[in-house]
VONUMAR-424677 format. One record per residue (C-alpha): x, z, y; residue in one letter; residue number from 0. Coordinates in steps of 0.5 Angstrom, whole numbers, padded with zeros to 4 digits, m for minus. Each point is the difference from the previous one (the first is absolute). Layout:
N
SITE; X; Z; Y; A; NUM
...
//
This chain:
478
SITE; 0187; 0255; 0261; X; 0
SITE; 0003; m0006; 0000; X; 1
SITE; 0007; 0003; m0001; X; 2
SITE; m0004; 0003; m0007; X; 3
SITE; 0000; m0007; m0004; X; 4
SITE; 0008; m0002; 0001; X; 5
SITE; 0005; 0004; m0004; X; 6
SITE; m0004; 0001; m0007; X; 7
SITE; 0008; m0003; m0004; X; 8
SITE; m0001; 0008; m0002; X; 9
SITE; m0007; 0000; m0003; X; 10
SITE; m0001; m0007; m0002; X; 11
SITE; 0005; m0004; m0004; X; 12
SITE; 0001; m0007; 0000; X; 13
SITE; m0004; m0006; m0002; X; 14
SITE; 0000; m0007; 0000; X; 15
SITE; m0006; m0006; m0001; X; 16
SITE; m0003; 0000; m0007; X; 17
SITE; 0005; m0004; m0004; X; 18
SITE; m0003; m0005; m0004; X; 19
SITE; 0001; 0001; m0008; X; 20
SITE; 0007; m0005; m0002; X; 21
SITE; m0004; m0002; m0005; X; 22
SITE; m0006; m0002; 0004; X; 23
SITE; 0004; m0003; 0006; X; 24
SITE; 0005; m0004; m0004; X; 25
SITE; m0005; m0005; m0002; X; 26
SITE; m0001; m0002; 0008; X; 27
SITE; 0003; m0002; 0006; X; 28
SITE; m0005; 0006; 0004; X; 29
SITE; 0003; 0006; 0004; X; 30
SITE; 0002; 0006; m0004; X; 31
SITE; m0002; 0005; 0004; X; 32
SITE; m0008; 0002; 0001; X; 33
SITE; m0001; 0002; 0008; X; 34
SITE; 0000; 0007; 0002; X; 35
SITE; m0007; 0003; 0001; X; 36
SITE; 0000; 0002; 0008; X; 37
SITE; 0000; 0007; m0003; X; 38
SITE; 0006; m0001; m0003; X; 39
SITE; 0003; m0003; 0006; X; 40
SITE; m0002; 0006; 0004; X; 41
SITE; 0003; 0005; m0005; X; 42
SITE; 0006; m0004; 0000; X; 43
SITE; 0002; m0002; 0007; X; 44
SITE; m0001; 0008; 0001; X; 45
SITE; 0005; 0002; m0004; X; 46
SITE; 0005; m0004; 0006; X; 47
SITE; 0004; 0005; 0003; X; 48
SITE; 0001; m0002; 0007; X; 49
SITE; 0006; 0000; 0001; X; 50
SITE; 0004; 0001; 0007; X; 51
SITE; 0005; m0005; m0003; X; 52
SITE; m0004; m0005; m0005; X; 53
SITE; 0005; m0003; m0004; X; 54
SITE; m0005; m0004; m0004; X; 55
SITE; m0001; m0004; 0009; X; 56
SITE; 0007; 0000; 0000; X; 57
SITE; 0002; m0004; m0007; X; 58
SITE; m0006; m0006; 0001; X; 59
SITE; 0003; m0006; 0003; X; 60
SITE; m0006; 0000; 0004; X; 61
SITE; 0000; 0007; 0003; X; 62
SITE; m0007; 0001; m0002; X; 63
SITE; m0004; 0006; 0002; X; 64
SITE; m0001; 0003; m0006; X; 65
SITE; m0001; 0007; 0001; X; 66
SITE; m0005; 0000; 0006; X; 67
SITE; m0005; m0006; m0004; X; 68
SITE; 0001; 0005; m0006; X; 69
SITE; m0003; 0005; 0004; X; 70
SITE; m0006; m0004; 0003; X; 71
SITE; m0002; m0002; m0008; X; 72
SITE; 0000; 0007; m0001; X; 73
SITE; m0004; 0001; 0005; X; 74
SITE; m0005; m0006; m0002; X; 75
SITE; 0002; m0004; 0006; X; 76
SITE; 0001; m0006; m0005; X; 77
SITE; m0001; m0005; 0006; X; 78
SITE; 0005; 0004; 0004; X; 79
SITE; 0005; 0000; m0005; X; 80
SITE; 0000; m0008; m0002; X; 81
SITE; 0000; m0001; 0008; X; 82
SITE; 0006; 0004; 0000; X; 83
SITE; 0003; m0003; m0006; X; 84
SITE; 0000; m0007; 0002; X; 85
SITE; 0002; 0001; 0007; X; 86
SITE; 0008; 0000; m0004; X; 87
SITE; m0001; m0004; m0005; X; 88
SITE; m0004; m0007; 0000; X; 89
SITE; m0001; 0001; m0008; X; 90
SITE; m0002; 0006; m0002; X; 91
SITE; m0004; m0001; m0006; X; 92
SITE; 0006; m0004; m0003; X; 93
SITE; 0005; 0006; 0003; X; 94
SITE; m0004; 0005; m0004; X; 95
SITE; 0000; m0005; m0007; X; 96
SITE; 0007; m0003; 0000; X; 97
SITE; 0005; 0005; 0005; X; 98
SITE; 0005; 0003; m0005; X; 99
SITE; m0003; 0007; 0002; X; 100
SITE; 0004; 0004; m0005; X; 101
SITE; 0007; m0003; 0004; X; 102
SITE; m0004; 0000; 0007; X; 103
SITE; m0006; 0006; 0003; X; 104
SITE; m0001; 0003; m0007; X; 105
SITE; 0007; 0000; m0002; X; 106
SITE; 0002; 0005; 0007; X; 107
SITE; m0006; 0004; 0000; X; 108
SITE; 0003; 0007; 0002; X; 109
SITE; m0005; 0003; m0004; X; 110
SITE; 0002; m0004; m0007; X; 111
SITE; 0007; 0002; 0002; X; 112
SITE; m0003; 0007; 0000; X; 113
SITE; m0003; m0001; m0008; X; 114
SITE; m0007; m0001; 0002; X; 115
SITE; m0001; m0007; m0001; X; 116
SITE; 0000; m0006; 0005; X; 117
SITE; m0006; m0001; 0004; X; 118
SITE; m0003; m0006; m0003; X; 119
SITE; 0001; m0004; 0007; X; 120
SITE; 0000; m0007; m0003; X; 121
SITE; m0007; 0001; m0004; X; 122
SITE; m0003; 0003; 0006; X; 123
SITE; 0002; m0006; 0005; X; 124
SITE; m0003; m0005; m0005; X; 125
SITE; m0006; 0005; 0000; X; 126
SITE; m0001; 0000; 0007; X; 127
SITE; 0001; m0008; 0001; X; 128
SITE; m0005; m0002; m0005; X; 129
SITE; m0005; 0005; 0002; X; 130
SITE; 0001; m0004; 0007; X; 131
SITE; m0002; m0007; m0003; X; 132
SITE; m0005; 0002; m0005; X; 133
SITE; m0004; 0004; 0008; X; 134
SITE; 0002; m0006; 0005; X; 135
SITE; 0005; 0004; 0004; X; 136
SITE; 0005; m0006; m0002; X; 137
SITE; m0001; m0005; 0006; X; 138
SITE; 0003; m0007; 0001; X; 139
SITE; 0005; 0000; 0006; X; 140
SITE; m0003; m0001; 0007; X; 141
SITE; 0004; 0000; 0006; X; 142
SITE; m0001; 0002; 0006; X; 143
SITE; 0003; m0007; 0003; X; 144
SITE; 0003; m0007; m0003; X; 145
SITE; 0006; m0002; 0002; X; 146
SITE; 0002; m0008; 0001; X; 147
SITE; 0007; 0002; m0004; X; 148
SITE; 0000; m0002; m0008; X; 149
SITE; 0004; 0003; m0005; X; 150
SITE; 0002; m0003; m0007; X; 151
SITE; 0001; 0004; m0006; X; 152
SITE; 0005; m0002; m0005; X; 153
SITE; m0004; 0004; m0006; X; 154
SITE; m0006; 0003; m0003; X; 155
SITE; 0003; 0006; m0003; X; 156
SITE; 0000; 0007; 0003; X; 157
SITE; 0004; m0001; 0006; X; 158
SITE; m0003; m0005; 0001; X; 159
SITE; m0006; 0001; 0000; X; 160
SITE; 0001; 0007; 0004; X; 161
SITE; 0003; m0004; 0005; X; 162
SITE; m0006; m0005; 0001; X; 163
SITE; m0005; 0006; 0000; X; 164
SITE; 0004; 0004; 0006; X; 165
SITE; 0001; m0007; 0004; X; 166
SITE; m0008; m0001; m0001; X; 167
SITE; m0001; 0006; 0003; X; 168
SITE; 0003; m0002; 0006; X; 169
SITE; m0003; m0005; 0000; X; 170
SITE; 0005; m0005; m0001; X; 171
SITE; m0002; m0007; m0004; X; 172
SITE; 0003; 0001; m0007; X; 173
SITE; 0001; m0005; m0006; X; 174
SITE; 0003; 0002; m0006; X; 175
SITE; 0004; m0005; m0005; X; 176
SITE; 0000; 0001; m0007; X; 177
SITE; 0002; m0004; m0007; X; 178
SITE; m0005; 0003; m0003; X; 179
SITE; m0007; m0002; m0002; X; 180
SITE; m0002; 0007; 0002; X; 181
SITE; 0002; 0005; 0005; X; 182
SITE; 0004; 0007; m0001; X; 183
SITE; 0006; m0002; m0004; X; 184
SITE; 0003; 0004; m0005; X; 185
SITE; m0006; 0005; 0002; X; 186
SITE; m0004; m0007; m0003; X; 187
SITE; 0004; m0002; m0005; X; 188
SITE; 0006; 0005; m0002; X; 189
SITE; m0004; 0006; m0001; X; 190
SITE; m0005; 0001; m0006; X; 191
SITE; m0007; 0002; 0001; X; 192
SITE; 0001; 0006; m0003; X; 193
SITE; 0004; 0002; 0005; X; 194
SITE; m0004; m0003; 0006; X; 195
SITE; m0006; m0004; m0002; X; 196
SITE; m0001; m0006; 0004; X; 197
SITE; m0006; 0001; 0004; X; 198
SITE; 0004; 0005; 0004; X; 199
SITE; 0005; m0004; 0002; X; 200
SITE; m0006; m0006; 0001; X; 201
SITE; m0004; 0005; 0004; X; 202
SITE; 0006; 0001; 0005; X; 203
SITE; 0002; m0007; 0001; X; 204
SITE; m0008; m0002; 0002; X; 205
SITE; 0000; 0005; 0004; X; 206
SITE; 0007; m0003; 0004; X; 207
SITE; m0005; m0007; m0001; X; 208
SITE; m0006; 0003; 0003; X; 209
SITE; 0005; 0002; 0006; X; 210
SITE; 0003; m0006; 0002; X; 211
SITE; 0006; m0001; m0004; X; 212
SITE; 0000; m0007; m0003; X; 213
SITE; 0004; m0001; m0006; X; 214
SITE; 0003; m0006; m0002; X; 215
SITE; 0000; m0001; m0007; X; 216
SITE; 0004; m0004; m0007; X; 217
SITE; 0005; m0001; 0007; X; 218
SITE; 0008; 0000; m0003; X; 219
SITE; 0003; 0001; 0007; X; 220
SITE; 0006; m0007; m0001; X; 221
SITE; m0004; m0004; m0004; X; 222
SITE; m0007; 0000; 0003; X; 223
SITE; 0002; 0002; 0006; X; 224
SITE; 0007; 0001; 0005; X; 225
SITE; 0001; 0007; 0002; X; 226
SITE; 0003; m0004; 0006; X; 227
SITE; m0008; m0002; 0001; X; 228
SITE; m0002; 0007; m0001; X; 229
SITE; 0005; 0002; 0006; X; 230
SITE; m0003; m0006; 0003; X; 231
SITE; m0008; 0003; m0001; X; 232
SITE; 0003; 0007; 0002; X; 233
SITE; 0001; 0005; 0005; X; 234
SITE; 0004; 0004; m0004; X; 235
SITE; 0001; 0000; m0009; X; 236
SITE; 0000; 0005; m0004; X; 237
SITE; 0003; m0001; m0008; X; 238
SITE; m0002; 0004; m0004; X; 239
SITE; 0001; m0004; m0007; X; 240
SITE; 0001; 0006; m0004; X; 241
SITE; 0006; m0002; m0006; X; 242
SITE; m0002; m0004; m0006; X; 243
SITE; 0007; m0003; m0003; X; 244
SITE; 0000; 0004; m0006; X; 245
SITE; 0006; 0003; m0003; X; 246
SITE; 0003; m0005; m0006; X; 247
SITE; 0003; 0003; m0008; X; 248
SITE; 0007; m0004; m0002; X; 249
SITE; 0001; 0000; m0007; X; 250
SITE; m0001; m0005; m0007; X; 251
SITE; m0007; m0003; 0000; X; 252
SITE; m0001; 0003; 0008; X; 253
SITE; m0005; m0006; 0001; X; 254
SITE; m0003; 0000; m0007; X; 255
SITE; m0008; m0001; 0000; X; 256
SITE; m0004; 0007; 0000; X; 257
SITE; 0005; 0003; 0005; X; 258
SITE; m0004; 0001; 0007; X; 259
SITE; 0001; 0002; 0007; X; 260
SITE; m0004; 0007; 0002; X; 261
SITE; m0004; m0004; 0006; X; 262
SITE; m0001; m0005; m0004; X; 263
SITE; m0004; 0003; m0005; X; 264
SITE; m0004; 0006; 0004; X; 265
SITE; m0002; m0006; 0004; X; 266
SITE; m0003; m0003; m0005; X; 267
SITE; m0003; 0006; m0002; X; 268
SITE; m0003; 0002; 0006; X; 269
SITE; m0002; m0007; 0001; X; 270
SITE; m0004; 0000; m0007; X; 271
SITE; m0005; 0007; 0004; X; 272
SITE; m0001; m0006; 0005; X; 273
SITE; m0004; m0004; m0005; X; 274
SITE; 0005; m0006; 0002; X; 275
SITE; 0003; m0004; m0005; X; 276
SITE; 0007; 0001; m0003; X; 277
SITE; 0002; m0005; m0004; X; 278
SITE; 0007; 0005; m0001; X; 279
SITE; m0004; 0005; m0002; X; 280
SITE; m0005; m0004; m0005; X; 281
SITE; 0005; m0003; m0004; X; 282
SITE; 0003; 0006; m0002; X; 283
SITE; 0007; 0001; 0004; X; 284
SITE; m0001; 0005; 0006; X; 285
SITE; m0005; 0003; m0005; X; 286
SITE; 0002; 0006; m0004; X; 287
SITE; m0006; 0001; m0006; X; 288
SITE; 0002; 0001; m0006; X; 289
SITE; 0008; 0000; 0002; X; 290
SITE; 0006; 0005; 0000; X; 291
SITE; 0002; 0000; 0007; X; 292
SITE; 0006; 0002; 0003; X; 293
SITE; 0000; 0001; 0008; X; 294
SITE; 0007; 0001; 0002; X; 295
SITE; 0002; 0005; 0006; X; 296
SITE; m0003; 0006; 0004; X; 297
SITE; m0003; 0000; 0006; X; 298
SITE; m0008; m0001; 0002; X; 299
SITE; 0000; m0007; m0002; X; 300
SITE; 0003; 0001; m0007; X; 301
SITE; m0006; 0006; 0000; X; 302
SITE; m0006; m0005; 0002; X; 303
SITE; 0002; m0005; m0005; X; 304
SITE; 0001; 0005; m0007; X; 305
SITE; m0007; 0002; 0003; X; 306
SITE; m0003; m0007; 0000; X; 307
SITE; 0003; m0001; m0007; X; 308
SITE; m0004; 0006; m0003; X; 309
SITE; m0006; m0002; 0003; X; 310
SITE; 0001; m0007; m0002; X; 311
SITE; 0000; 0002; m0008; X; 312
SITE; 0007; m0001; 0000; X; 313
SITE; 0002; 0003; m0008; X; 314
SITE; 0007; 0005; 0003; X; 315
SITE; 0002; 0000; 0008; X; 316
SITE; 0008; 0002; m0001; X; 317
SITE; 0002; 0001; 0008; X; 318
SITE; 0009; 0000; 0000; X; 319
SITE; 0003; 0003; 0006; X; 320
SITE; 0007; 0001; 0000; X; 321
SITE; 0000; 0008; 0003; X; 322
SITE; m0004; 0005; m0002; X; 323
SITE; m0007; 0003; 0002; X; 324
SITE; 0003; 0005; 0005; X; 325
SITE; 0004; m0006; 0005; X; 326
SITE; m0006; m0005; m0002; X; 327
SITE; m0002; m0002; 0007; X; 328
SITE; m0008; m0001; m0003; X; 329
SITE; m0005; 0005; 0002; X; 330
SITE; 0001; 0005; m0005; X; 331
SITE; m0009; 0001; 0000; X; 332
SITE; 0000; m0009; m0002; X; 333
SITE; 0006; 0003; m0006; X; 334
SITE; m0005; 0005; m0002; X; 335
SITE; m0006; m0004; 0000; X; 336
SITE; 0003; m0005; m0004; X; 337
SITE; 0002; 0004; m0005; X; 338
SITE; m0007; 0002; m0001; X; 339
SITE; m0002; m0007; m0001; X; 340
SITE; 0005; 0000; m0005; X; 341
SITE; 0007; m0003; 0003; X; 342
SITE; 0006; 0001; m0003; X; 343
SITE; 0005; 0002; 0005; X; 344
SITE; 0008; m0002; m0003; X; 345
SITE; 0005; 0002; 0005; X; 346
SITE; 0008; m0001; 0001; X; 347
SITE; m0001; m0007; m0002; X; 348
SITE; 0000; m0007; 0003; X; 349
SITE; 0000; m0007; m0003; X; 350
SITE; 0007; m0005; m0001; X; 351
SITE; m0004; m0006; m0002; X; 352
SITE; m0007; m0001; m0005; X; 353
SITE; m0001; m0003; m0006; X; 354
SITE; m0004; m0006; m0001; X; 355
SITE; m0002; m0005; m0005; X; 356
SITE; m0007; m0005; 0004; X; 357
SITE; 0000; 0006; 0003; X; 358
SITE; 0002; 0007; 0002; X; 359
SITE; 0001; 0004; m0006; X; 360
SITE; 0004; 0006; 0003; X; 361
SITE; 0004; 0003; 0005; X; 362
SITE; 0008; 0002; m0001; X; 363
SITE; m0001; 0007; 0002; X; 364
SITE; 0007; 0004; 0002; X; 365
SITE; m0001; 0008; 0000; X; 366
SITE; 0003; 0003; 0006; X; 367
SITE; 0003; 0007; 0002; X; 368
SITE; 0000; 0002; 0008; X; 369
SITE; 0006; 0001; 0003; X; 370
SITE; 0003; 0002; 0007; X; 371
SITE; m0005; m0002; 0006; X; 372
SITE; 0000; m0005; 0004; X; 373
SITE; m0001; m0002; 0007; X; 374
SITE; m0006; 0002; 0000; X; 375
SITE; 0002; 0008; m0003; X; 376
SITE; m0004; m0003; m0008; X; 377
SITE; 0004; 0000; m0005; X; 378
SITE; 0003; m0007; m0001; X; 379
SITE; m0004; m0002; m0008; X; 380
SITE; 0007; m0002; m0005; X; 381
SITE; m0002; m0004; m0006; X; 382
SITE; 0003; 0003; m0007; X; 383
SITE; 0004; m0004; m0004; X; 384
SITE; m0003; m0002; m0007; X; 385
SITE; m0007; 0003; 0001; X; 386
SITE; m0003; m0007; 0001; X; 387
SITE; m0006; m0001; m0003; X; 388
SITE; m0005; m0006; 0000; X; 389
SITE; m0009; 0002; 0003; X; 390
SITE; m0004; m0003; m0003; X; 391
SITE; m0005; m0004; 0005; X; 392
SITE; m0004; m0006; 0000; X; 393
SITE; m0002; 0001; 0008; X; 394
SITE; 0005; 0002; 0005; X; 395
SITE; m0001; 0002; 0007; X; 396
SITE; 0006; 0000; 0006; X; 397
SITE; m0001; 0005; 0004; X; 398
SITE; 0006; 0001; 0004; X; 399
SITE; m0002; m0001; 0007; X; 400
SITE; m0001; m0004; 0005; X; 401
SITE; 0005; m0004; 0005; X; 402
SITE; m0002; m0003; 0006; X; 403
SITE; 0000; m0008; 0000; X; 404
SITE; 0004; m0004; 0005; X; 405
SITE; m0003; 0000; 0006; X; 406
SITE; 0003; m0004; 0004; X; 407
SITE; 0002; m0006; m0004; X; 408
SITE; m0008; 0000; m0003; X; 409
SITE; m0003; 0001; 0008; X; 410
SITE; 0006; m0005; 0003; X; 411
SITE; 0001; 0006; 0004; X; 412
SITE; 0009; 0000; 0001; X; 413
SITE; m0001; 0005; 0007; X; 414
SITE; m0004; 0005; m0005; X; 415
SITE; 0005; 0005; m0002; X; 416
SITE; 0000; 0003; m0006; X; 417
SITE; 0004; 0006; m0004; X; 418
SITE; 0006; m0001; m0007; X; 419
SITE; m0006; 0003; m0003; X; 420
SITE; m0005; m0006; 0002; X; 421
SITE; m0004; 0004; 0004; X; 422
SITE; m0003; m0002; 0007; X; 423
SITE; 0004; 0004; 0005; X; 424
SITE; m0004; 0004; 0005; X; 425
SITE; 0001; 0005; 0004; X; 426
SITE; m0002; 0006; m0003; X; 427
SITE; m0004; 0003; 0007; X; 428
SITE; m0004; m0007; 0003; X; 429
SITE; 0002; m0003; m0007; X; 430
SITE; 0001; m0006; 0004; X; 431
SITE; 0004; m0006; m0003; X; 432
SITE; 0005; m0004; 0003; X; 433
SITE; m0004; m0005; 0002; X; 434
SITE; m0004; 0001; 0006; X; 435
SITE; m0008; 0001; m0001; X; 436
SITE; 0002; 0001; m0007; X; 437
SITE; 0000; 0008; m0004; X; 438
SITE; 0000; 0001; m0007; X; 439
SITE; m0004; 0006; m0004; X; 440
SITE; 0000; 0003; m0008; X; 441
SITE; 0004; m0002; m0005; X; 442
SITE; 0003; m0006; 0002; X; 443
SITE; 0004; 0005; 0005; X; 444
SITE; 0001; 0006; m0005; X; 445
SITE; 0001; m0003; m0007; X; 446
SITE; m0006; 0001; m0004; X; 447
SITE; m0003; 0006; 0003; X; 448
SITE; m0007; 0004; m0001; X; 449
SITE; m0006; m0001; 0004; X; 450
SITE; m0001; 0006; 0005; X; 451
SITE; 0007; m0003; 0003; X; 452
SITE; m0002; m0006; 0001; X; 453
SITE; m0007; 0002; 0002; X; 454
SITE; 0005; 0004; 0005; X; 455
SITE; 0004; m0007; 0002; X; 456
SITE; m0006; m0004; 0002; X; 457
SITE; m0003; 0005; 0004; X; 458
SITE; 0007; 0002; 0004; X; 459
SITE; 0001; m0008; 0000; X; 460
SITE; m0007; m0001; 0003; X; 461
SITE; 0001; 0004; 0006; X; 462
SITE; 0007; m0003; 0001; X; 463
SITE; m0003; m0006; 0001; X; 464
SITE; m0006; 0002; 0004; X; 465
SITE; 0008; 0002; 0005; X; 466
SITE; 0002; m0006; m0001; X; 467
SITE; m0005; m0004; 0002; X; 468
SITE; m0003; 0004; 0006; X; 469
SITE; 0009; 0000; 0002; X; 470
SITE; m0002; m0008; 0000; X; 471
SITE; m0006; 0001; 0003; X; 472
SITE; 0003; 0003; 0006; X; 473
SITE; 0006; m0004; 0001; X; 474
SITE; m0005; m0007; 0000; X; 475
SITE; m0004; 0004; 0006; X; 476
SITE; 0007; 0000; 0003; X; 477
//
C-alpha cells in the first residue's frame, strides 16, 4: 500500500505553491509563494521516484535525505519526515525558501532528466518545516550534558549559527559575536522579505536563545573587542564572518552620489521591514521610488536589489550583466520572476564610467559579444568597439560581489593565514586554521558562496571542534 503513493511522475504532473499575481506581490516585501495545502504536498511528494541512486541526496551540499522524507510526507508522517529533515540540515525552513533548487536537488532529479518534471523538493522542505513550528515539534536545545569548555563564534550568519546549534547540543557553552543589531547575517539584512520574511529567521535564532547560545551583539571584533581576547575567553573559536567588502566600478564620476553599494542598499531596506529608523532611507538616497534604477551585475545579489526596486515604486529597474542570460550565474526562477515584475534584462553589456551632474545622471554602457572561454569553460564577454551608449538612471546599484575584509590586519591577528584571494585559509575537512584552537566557516573561506554550503561548514566545524577540545582534554588528563 505504501509502495502505491510513490511513483505518481506519470499520472500526476508537477506543481509548484500558488505563486502570487506580479501585480499583487510588487507592492510588498511578503513571500511570493502561497504554502502547499497538506493534500498537495502528499500528491507531490508521491510523484518521487525512489530512486537507487538519488541524484537530487548527491548534488545537496548537505546530503540531505530527500527521498526517504518525501516518502513519509506522502505517507502523511509529517513529524517523521521534519525529523528527518533536520536531522542533516540545522535550517531547513531557510533551505526550502532560498537553496538554488533549479542548479542543486530539483536540478538532478532523475525524473526531470526523464521529461517529467522535477519533484518540487524545495516547496515541500519548507512545507514540512513550517508545518513543524506552527505543531510545536520545533523544540529549544536540551542537552543531555553541559560541559565546562566554551566556544566563541566569530559571526551570526549561517555558518555560524549552524556551528552554535551543533556545539549546544553537545552541550558546549556557546557565545556568538556579531556586528550587527540582529542576529542571522545576510539571511537578516542581505536577503529581501519576499524571499525569506524575517519571522523565520527570528524564530530560529530564539530557538538557539532559549537553548542557551548567548549572543553578544553591536560587537565589531578589533574594535570593541580583541580577537586575542576572545581566544583568551575561549577553548576553541570558530569565524564565520561571511564577506561583506563589496566589489567597486572604476570609470569617470565613479563616486558620484546616487551611486550605491548592493549591501548598503538591501540593508536598508530589510532594516525599513523592522520598523527601524533609516535616515539613509528616509532622505531618499538608498530609497528607489520614483527612480529609474539600474542595477549592475547578475549574480543573486543583483536579482534581490531589482526586486527591492519594483517594490519600492521605482518608475523602471534596468539590470546590465555583461554575458547573456544562459551564462548568468543568478537563478534563472529569480530572472523569470523579475520579468513578471516588470524588469528589463540588457544583456552583453557592462559599464566604463557614469554620467553625472549633482548626481548620477547615466551610466556609460559598452555593449558586448561573448568569445572563447575562460578558465572557467564560459565564453569570455569582449566589448564591441564603437557601440557605446549612455543609460539613463538616477539610482544605481553595485551588485558585483563580495570580497573578504582583511582579517588579520582588522583583528591583529598576523599568525592567522590567509589565501592571494583574502580568504581565511582552513582545512577543508576540520576546517581548522593556522592558529590553534582556531576554525573557520562559510564565505570568509569559500568566497562568497550560498547558504546550504555554509550551513554545511559550520556543522562539519562543530564536530572538529568537539575532536579538538576532547584531544586537549585527553592530553590535560595525561
Amino acid at each position: 500500500m505504501a509502495q502505491q503513493r510513490m511513483l505518481q511522475f506519470v499520472t500526476v504532473s508537477k506543481e509548484m505553491p500558488e505563486k502570487r499575481a506580479a501585480t499583487v506581490r510588487a507592492q510588498d516585501f511578503n513571500e511570493i509563494y502561497r504554502e502547499y495545502a497538506e493534500i498537495k504536498a502528499e500528491e507531490q511528494a508521491g510523484r518521487c521516484s525512489q530512486c537507487g541512486v538519488p541524484y537530487c541526496q548527491t548534488h545537496c551540499p548537505l546530503h540531505n535525505n530527500i527521498p526517504d522524507w518525501l516518502r513519509m510526507t506522502a505517507e502523511g508522517r509529517l513529524q517523521e519526515a521534519y525529523e528527518l529533515a533536520q536531522a542533516t540540515n540545522t535550517f531547513p525552513e531557510i533551505c526550502g525558501r532560498i537553496c538554488p533548487q533549479d542548479r542543486l536537488c530539483e536540478g538532478n532529479c532523475v525524473i526531470e532528466q526523464s521529461g517529467h518534471g522535477t519533484v518540487t523538493i524545495g516547496a515541500i522542505e519548507k512545507f514540512i518545516t513550517d508545518t513543524a513550528w506552527d505543531n510545536g515539534w520545533v523544540k529549544p536545545v536540551k542537552p543531555a550534558e553541559e560541559r565546562a569548555e566554551s566556544v566563541g563564534i566569530i559571526g551570526a550568519g549561517p555558518g555560524g549559527l549552524a556551528a552554535a546549534e551543533m556545539l549546544r547540543r553537545a552541550g558546549l557553552q556557546v557565545t556568538v559575536y556579531d556586528r550587527y543589531d540582529r542576529g542571522g547575517g545576510l539571511l537578516t539584512y542581505g536577503i529581501p522579505g519576499f524571499k525569506l520574511e524575517k519571522d523565520v529567521v527570528m524564530q530560529r535564532i530564539g530557538q538557539l536563545e532559549q537553548g542557551g547560545v548567548q549572543f553578544v551583539m553591536n560587537c565589531n571584533v578589533g574594535e570593541d573587542i580583541a580577537f586575542d581576547a576572545i581566544r583568551g575567553k575561549h577553548d576553541a573559536v570558530i569565524i564565520a564572518t561571511g564577506v561583506y567588502k563589496s566589489r567597486d566600478l572604476g570609470g569617470p564620476n565613479a563616486n558620484a552620489a546616487g551611486i550605491v553599494r548592493a549591501i548598503d542598499y538591501l540593508t536598508a531596506s530589510n532594516r525599513k521591514s523592522f520598523g527601524d529608523e533609516v535616515p539613509d532611507f528616509d532622505s531618499g538616497e538608498l530609497n528607489a521610488e520614483g527612480k529609474r534604477v539600474v542595477v549592475i551585475g547578475g549574480g543573486d545579489t543583483a536579482m534581490d536589489c531589482i526586486r527591492t526596486a519594483v517594490r519600492q515604486g521605482a518608475q523602471s529597474v534596468k539590470c546590465l550583466y555583461r554575458r547573456d542570460r544562459a551564462n548568468m550565474p543568478g537563478s534563472q526562477r529569480e530572472v523569470q520572476n523579475a520579468e513578471e515584475e516588470g524588469v528589463d534584462f540588457v544583456w552583453l553589456t557592462a559599464p566604463k564610467g557614469f554620467t553625472a551632474g549633482d548626481a548620477v545622471e547615466g551610466v556609460l554602457v559598452q555593449q558586448m559579444r561573448l568569445g572563447s572561454p575562460d578558465a572557467t569553460g564560459r565564453q569570455s564577454p569582449e566589448v564591441i568597439e564603437g557601440a557605446d551608449y549612455v543609460e539613463d538612471a538616477d539610482l544605481v546599484i553595485k551588485a558585483l560581489g563580495f570580497e573578504p575584509e582583511d582579517l588579520p590586519k582588522l583583528w591583529g591577528a598576523d599568525g592567522l593565514e590567509v589565501t592571494r584571494w583574502g580568504t581565511v585559509k582552513a582545512d577543508f575537512r576540520s576546517h581548522a586554521t593556522s592558529l590553534p584552537g582556531v576554525f573557520a566557516v562559510g564565505d570568509i573561506v569559500r568566497g562568497a558562496s550560498l547558504v546550504v554550503w555554509a550551513i554545511r561548514d559550520g556543522r562539519e566545524a562543530a564536530e572538529s571542534v568537539l575532536g579538538y577540545l576532547s584531544e586537549a582534554q585527553a592530553v590535560a588528563a595525561e
